[in-house]
C-alpha positions as a printed NumPy array, in Angstrom:
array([[ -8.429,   0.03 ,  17.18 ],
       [-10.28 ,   2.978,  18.819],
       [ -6.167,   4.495,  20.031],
       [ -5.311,   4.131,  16.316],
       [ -8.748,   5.688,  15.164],
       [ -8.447,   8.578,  17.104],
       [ -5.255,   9.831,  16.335],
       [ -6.078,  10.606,  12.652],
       [ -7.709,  13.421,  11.818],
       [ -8.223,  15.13 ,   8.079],
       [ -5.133,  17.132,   6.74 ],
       [ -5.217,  21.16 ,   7.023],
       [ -7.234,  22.43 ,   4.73 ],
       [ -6.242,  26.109,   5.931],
       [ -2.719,  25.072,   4.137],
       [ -4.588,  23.492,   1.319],
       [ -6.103,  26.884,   0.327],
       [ -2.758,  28.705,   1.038],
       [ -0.905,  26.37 ,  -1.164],
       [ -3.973,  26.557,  -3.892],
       [ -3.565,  30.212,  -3.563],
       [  0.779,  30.161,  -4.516],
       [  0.564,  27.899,  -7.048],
       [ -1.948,  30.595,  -8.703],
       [  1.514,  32.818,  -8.35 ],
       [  4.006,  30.784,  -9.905],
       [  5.881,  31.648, -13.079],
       [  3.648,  29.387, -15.428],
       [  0.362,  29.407, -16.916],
       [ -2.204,  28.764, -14.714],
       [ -1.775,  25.263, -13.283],
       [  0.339,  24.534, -15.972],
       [  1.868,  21.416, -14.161],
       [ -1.21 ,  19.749, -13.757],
       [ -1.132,  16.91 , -11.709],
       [  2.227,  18.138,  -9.93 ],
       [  0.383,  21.058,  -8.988],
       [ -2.181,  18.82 ,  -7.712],
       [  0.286,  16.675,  -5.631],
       [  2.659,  19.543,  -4.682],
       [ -0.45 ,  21.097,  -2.899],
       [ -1.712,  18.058,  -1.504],
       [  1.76 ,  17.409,   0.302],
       [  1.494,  21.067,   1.358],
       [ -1.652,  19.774,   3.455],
       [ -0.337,  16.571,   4.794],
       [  2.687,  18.095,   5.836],
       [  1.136,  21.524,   7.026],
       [  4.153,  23.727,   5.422],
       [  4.486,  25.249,   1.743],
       [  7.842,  23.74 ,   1.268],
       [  6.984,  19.844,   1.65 ],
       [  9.775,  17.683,   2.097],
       [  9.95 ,  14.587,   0.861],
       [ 13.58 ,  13.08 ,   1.057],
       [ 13.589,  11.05 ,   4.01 ],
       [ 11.899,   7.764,   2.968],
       [ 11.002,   4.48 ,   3.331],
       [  9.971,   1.375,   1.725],
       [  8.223,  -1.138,   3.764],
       [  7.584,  -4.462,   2.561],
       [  4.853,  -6.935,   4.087],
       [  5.002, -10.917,   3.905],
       [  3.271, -13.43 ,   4.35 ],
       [  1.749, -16.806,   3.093],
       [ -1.612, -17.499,   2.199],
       [ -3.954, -21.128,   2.733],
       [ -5.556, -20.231,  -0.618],
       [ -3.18 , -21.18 ,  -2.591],
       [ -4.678, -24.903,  -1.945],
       [ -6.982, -24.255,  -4.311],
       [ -4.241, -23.713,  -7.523],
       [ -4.689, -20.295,  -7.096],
       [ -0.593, -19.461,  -8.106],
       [  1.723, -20.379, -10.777],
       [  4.907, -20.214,  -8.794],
       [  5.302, -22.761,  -5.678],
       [  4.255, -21.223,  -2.235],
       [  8.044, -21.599,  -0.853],
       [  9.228, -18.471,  -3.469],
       [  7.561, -16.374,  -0.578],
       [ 10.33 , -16.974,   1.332],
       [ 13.262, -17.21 ,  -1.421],
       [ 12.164, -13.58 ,  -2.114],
       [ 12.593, -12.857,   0.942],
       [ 16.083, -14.082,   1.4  ],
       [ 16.467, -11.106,  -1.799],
       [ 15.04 ,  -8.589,  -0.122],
       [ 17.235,  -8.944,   3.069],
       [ 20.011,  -8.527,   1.409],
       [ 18.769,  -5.694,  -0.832],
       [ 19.023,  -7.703,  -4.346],
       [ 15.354,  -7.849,  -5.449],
       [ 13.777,  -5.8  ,  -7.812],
       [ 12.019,  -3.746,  -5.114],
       [ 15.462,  -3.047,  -2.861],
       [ 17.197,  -2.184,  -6.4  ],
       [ 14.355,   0.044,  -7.211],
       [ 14.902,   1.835,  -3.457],
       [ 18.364,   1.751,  -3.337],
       [ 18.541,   3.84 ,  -6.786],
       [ 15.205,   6.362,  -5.321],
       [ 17.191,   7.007,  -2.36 ],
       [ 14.864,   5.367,  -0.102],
       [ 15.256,   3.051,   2.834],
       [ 13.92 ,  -0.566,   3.06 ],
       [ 12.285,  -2.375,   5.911],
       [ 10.694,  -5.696,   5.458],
       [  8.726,  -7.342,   7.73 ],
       [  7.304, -10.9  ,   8.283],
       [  4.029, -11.014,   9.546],
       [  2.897, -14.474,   8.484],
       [  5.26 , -16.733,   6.616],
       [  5.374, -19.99 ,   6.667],
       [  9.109, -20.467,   7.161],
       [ 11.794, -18.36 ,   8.94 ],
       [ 14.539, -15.909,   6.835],
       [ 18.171, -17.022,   7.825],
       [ 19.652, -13.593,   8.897],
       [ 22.819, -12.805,   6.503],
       [ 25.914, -11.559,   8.425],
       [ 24.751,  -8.312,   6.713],
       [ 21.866,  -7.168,   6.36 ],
       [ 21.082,  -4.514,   3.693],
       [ 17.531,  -3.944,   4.634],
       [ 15.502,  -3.979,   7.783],
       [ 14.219,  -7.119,   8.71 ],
       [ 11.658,  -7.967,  11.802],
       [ 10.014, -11.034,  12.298],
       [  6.749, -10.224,  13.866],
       [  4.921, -13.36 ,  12.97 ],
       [  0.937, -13.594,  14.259],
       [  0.904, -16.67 ,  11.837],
       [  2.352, -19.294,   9.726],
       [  0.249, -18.486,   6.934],
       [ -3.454, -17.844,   6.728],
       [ -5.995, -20.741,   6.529],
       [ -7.918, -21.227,   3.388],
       [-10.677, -18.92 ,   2.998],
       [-12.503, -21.057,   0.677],
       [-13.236, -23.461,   3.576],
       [-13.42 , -21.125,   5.971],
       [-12.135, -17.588,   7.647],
       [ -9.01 , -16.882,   6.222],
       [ -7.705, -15.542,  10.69 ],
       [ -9.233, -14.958,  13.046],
       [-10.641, -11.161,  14.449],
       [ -7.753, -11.161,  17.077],
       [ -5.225, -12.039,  14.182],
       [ -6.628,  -9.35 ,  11.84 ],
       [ -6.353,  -6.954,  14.67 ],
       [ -3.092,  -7.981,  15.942],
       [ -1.582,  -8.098,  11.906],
       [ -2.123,  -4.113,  11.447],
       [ -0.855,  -3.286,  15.092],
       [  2.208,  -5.051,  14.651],
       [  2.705,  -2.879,  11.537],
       [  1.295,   0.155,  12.45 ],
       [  3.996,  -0.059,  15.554],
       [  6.718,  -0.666,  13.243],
       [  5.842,   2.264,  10.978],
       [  5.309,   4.497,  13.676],
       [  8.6  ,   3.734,  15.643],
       [ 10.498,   4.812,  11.608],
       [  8.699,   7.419,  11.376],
       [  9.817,   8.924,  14.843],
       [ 13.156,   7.309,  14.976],
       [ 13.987,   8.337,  11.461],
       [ 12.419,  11.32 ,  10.994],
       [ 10.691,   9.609,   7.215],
       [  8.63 ,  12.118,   5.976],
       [  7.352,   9.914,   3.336],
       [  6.527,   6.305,   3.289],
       [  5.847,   3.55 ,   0.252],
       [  4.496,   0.385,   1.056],
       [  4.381,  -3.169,  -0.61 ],
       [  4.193,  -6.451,   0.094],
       [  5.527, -10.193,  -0.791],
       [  2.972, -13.427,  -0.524],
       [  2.316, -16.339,  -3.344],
       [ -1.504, -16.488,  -4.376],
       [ -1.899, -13.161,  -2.735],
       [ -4.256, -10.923,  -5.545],
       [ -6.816, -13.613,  -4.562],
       [ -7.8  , -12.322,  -1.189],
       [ -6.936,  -8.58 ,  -2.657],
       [-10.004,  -9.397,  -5.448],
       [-11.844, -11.195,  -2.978],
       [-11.81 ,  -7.892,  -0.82 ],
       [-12.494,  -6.003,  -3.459],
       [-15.387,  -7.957,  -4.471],
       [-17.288,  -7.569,  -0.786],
       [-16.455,  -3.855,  -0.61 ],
       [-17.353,  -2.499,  -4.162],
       [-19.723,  -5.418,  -4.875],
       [-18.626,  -6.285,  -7.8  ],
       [-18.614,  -9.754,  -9.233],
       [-15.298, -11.403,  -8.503],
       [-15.3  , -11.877, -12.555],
       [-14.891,  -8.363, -12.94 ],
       [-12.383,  -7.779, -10.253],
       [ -9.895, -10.905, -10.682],
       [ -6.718, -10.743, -12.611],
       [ -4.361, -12.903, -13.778],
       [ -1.784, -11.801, -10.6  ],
       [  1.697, -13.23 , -11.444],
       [  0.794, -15.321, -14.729],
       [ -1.771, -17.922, -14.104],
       [ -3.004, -19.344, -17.126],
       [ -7.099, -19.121, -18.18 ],
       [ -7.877, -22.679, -16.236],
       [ -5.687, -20.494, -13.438],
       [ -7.719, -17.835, -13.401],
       [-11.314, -19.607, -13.237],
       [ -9.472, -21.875, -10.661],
       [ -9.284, -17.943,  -8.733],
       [-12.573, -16.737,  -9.459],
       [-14.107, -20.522,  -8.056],
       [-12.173, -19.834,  -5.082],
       [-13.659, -16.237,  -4.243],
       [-16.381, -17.216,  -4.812],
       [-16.94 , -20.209,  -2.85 ],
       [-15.226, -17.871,   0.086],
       [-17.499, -15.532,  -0.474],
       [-20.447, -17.969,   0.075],
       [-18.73 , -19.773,   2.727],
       [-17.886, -16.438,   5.501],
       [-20.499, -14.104,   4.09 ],
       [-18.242, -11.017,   4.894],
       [-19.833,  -7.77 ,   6.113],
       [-18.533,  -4.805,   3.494],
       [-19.253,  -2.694,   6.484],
       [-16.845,  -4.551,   8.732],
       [-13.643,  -3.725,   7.818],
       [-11.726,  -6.217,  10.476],
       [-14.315,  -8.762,   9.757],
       [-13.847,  -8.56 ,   5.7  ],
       [ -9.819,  -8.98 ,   6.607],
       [-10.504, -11.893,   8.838],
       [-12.93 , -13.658,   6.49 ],
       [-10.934, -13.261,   2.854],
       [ -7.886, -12.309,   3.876],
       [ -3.997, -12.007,   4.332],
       [ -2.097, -10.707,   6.973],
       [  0.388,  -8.898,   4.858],
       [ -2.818,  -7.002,   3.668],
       [ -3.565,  -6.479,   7.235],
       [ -0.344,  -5.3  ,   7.574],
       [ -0.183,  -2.872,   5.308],
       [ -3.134,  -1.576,   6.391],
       [ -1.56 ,  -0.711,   9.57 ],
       [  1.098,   1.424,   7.962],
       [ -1.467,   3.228,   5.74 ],
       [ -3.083,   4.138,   9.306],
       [  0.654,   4.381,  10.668],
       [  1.383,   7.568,   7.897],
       [ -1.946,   8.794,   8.64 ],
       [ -1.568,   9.019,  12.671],
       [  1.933,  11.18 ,  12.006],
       [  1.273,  13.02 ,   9.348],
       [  3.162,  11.516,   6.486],
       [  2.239,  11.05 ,   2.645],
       [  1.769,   7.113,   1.798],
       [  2.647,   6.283,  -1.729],
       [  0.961,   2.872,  -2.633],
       [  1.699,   0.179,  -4.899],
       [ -0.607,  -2.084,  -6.678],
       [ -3.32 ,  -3.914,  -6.364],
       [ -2.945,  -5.718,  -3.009],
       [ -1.796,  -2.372,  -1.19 ],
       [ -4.658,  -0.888,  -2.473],
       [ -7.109,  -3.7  ,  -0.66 ],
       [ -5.05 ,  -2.44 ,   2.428],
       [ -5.404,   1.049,   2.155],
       [ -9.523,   0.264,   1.32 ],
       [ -9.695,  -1.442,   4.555],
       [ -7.756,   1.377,   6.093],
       [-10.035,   3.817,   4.913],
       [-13.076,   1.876,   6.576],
       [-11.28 ,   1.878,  10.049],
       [-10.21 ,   5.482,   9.598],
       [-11.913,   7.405,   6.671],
       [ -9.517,  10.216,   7.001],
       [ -7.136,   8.195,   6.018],
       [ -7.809,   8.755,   2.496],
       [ -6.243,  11.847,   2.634],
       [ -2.552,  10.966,   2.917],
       [ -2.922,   8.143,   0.524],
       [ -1.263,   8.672,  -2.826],
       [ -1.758,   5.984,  -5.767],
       [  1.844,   5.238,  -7.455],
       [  0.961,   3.892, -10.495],
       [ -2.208,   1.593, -11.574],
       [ -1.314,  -2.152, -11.916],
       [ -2.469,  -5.011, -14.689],
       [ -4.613,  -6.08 , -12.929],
       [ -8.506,  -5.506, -13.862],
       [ -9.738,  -4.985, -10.268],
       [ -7.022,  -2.225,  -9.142],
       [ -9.112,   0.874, -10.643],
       [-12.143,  -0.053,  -8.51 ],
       [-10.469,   0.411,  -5.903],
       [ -8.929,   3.751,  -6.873],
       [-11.723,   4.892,  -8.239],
       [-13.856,   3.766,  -4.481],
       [-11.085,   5.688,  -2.931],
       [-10.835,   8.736,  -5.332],
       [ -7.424,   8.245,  -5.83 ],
       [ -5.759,   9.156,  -9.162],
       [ -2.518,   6.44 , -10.044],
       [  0.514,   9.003, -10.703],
       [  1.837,   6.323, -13.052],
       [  0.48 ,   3.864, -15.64 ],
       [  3.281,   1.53 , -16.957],
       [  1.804,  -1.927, -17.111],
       [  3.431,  -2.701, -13.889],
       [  2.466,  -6.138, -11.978],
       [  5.091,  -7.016,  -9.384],
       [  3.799,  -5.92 ,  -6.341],
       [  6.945,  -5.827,  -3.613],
       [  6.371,  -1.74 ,  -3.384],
       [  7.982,  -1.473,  -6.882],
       [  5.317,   0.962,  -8.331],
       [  5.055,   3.278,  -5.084],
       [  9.182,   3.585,  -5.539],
       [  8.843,   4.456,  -9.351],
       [  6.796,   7.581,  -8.032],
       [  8.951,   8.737,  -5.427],
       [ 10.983,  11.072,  -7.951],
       [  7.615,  12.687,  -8.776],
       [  6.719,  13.639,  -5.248],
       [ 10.342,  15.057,  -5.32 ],
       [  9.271,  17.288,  -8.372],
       [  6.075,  18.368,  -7.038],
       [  7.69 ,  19.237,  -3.555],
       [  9.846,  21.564,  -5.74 ],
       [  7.525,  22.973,  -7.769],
       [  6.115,  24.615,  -5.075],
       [  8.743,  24.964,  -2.974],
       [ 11.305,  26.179,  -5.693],
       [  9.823,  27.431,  -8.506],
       [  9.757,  31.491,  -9.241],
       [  6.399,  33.649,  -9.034],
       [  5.636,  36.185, -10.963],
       [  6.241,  38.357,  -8.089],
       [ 10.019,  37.642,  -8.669],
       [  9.728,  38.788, -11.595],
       [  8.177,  42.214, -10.568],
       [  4.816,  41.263, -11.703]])
């Protein structure tokens, strides 16, 4: 991880103070904007330019299956992991519509299903099969992968992004994911690194019922007890409690970070990834933006951890990346607030 560490370094805070500095000189009461004028200036420093660009983009998906779901943890059968990924191949789930109408790209990528996607004779989205696993084990009876697994799920990514990112020139990236049961490693991480009770962290992910969600919080907790994860280990937190989708995802956050790029997350499993990221690289944070903030009760500690402010709050709870699209037309209007808008200059002030 050391190569991946050491190519990320903070954003330019030069830039930062220039872009500060114009949006003191646009046509509007001061900061008038507010949180666009916030954003528009942070893209100014992950980008290193006062005109931020942000319509080359991406959506990158992450799937993969997860052992917990022995425990009851899900209301929907493990096997929709891979129906909805049969959707997203061909571009008809809610994500790909989401991306197709935001203009943005869509790569998905199987890093630990259980089954294998049958290939249409036309694809509408990126698809690469870069299995480490056929699933993760159950955490609640032991490590949910193994070190060389967690490792090996957030290079695969990380390579993936990175290759885009060149290839395609993306100058902004969203990321989500696709696994059954997976917001119970995603509060299970978020337990060990803000050490919160997993009471206070667990949700109710894609409709379990109450039984459901005790059924959840049981399961945490007897992982918790059973691989006594270090919150200062970031690989060893993955490896224990788990998914490699979340590893994944992780590797794109670090991915955006090594080039350069903005990384618009989704909800509350992306955010476990980017948490993670931000322990393996802690500059990380600073090309992270939070789309929106999700149902579920565990999401704002890990936002708040981060110091990450959700651009949207619309009772969202899908997961697949569908949040982190919704936002993409607001990075669009902060790039052109500062990049468009009149100063008073222009007006011979």
């Amino acid at each position: 991880m050391k190569d991946i560490q050491q190519q990320i370094t903070p954003v330019n805070q030069d830039i930062l103070a220039q872009a500060k500095a114009y949006t003191a000189t646009l046509a509007m009461p001061s900061r008038a904007m507010g949180e666009l004028n916030t954003l528009s200036e942070r893209l100014c420093a992950i980008q290193s330019t006062l005109k931020p660009s942000v319509d080359k983009r991406e959506l990158f998906i992450v799937a993969a299956d997860h052992g917990i779901y022995d425990e009851g943890v899900a209301p929907y059968p493990q096997v929709v992991t891979m129906q909805m990924m049969q959707l997203m191949i061909s571009g008809r789930s809610s994500a790909c519509i989401y991306a197709k109408h935001a203009n943005a790209g869509v790569t998905l990528i199987d890093i630990a299903s259980k089954g294998d996607v049958v290939l249409p004779s036309t694809l509408t989205s990126t698809f690469y099969d870069r299995k480490v696993a056929r699933g993760s084990a159950n955490f609640a009876k032991g490590p949910a992968m193994s070190r060389e697994e967690a490792v090996e799920s957030i290079k695969r990514c990380y390579q993936i992004a990175s290759q885009h990112i060149k290839e395609r020139g993306l100058n902004v990236i969203t990321i989500g994911e696709m696994g059954i049961a997976n917001t119970t490693p995603s509060a299970a991480i978020t337990a060990v690194l803000t050490g919160l009770e997993p009471e206070a962290v667990t949700g109710y992910g894609s409709g379990v019922d109450k039984d459901g969600w005790q059924r959840k919080v049981n399961a945490i907790k007897a992982g918790l007890a059973m691989n006594k994860p270090n919150k200062d280990d970031a690989i060893g937190v993955l490896a224990a409690v788990g998914g490699h989708e979340i590893g994944g995802m992780a590797g794109l956050v670090l991915a955006a970070a090594a080039h350069k790029v903005p990384v618009v997350l989704d909800g509350y499993i992306s955010t476990a990834a980017a948490a993670l990221a931000a322990m393996i690289a802690p500059a990380a944070v600073d090309y992270m933006i939070a789309g929106h903030e999700s149902e579920e009760q565990g999401h704002k500690h890990l936002l708040a951890m981060l110091g990450l402010k959700p651009l949207l709050r619309l009772g969202m709870r899908l997961g697949e990346g569908t949040g982190a699209v919704c936002a993409l037309p607001l990075l669009e209007l902060a790039a052109a607030t500062i990049g468009e808008i009149a100063t008073f200059a222009d007006l011979g002030m």
